[in-house]
C-alpha positions, 0 to 999 in steps of 0.5 A: 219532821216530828214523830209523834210520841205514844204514851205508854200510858196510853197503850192497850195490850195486845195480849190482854185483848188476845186473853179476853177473847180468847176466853169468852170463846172457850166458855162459848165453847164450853160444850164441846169438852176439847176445844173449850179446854185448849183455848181455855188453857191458852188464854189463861197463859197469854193473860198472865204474860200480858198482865205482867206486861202491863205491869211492866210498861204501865199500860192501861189495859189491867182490867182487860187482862184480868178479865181475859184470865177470869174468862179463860179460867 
């Protein structure tokens, strides 16, 4: 019995998609001065990580984490 093989290709990045919303929740939660910021801030992190991973890996989620960073940002 074969596993099947997952191209790195492929594979989306978790901490990408985690940047994004992440980031489109803190501009939602832009009016309350706090949380908008702390979840900004957060999503800023995870979206370079996950973009370096992507990078790393040579996963197909690029744009999502630079999107996420945008947001976040």
């Amino acid at each position: 019995m074969s596993s099947p093989e997952i191209s790195n290709g492929s594979v989306t990045n978790g901490k990408a998609n985690a940047s994004l919303i992440l980031g489109v929740i803190s501009i939602v939660l832009a009016i309350v001065p706090l949380g908008g910021m702390i979840l900004g801030i957060i999503g800023l992190i995870i979206g370079v990580i996950g973009l370096r991973e992507v990078k790393g890996l040579k996963q197909r989620s690029r744009k999502i984490a630079l999107s996420g960073i945008v947001c976040s940002s």
